[in-house]
C-alpha angles and dihedrals in degrees: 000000000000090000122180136351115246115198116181134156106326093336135105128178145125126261122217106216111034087213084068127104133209110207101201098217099191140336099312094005124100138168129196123223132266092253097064113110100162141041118188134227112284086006096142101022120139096010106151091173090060106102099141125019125180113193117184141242099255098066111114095190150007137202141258109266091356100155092026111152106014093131097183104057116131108168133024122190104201141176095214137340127242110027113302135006091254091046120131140193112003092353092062091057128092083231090075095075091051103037114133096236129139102324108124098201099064092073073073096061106062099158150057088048142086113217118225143202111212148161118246094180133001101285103026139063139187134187122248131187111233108209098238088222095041102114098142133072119162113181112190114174131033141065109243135067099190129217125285081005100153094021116145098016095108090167101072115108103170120047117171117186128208119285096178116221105298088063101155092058088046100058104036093193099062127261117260107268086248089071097056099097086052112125104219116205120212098271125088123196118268104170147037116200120216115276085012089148102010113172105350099172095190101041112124109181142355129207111202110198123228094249094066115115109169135040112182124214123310093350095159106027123159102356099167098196108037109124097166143041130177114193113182092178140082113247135044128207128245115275085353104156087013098157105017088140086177103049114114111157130043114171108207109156092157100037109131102178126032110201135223112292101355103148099013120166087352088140097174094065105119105156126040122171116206127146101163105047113145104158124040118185137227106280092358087146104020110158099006096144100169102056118102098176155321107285116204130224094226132039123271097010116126110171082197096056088035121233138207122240133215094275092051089262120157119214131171148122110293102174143021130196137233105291093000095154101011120145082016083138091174101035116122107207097207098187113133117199096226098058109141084212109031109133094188106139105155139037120187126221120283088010092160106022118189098349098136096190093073091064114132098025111119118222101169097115086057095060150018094270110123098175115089126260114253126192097209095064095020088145091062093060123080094256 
């Protein structure tokens, strides 16, 4: 299965499939051909001359350590990452490609890496070698971003997820110009799965498409650069940018639920665009002491107040969890209790701790408190 040996300019490999072609771009990028399907164990390993690779959409699988010890590698287009699109567990991770594992010629390759211990799933750990250059990953065709994919490249700055062919359709807010050359493939994500991402110290910026229907737990977490998120879709996950401390604009215009956590202590966050929010969780914005309010994306819309679109449909906020907006020193909570179309049902307990400037409101019709609101112990009652 191995097939023929390919040598080009500073690059040696195996192919798998000896029909296969390698296009060399420019000087350290190179693309295979459509007709790939298929790249071996150990394929790529030990390549110095590998800075860019573009693999197409039409390969079904690819091999254990198959690019180990190409240290030089910066950027990787990729169907997929792991080994195939239905993979699971390790062989769902990008670490999979670069796992020090029985392949003898990397004891030659001793620099140009960092070597990790990690968890791939939640007993059991491996070491990987990070490519100390490696800051892009594009992933252009599948549904799944498994969990812990990313997990121990701490190095990658730039991550973009798959958008399927219709991408303009699929990210609403318009992809950055960079992406514009990307090849997408025919599938759009549909899931994140939990610690996807998981402390990425370099990562700068994310783009969700709007077919994405789950995000599984802490997916973002601790993310210490990211400074920007775009989620085109409706729901969050719980604790999903917790931590985040440099985030300061999400754009998530269409975000109907807003999980547990989901933004918890990320105190940078200024400006948040959301038009459609309905559900808002227990400590979702705990801590966020630089936002001031939900922009919208259009005049007159509040999704606090509620407001009616051009179908007669009626959107707003109709619940908010325990600590919502507590310790949200600068947030401003525009509902007004005459609202012809306010859908606010339900305030938690401790909503707006200790946010003094909401003393003297009244919320008990929005909720089951019976007791009266008093302004001198304001923080001991469940707004």
């Amino acid at each position: 299965k191995v097939g023929v040996w390919y040598k080009g300019e500073g690059v040696y490999g195996y192919k798998h499939d000896s029909s296969s072609e390698v296009e060399q771009l420019a000087s350290g990028q190179f693309r295979f051909a459509e007709t790939t399907t298929a790249i071996g164990h150990c394929s790529l390993s030990c390549c110095d001359g590998i800075k860019d690779i573009i693999f197409p959409n039409s390969i079904v699988s690819f091999g254990r350590n198959m690019l180990i010890g190409s240290n030089f590698i910066q950027k990787i287009q990729t169907p997929f990452v792991g080994a195939s699109r239905t993979a699971t567990d390790y062989e769902a991770e990008l670490g999979f490609w670069f796992q020090r594992y029985n392949c003898w010629w990397t004891e030659y390759y001793q620099t140009g890496y960092t070597n990790r211990v990690v968890k791939y799933n939640d007993s059991n750990s491996w070491t990987i070698s990070e490519p100390n250059s490696l800051t892009t990953v594009i992933v252009t065709d599948c549904e799944t971003i498994a969990q812990r994919c990313f997990y121990g490249f701490y190095r990658l700055q730039t991550i973009v997820l798959p958008f399927g062919q219709d991408a303009d359709l699929t990210n609403l807010v318009g992809l950055p110009s960079n992406y514009d050359d990307i090849v997408w493939g025919t599938r759009s994500l549909k899931k994140i799965g939990k610690y996807a991402f998981y402390d990425l110290q370099n990562l700068k910026e994310i783009y969700i498409p709007v077919t994405v229907t789950e995000i599984e737990h802490q997916a973002f977490y601790s993310c210490d650069v990211l400074a920007k998120a775009v989620l085109n879709n409706k729901v969050t996950g719980t604790n999903m940018f917790e931590e985040c401390t440099k985030l300061t604009t999400v754009y998530a215009k269409y975000i109907e639920t807003f999980a547990n956590y989901a933004f918890y202590n990320d105190s940078a966050i200024s400006i948040l665009t959301n038009d459609y929010a309905k559900t808002i969780g227990d400590y979702t914005f705990y801590n966020c002491n630089a936002l001031k309010e939900f922009t919208t994306s259009k005049r007159n819309i509040n999704s606090f107040v509620g407001w009616v679109d051009e179908n007669s449909i009626v959107h707003g906020v109709v619940s908010i969890g325990n600590y919502a907006f507590a310790e949200c020193d600068n947030f401003t909570y525009p509902i007004k209790e005459d609202s012809e179309y306010s859908q606010l049902k339900t305030i938690g307990d401790y909503a707006f701790y200790n946010d003094d400037r909401l003393g003297g409101a009244t919320y008990d019709k929005y909720n089951e408190v019976t007791t009266p609101v008093d302004k001198t112990n304001y923080d001991e009652y469940y707004v």
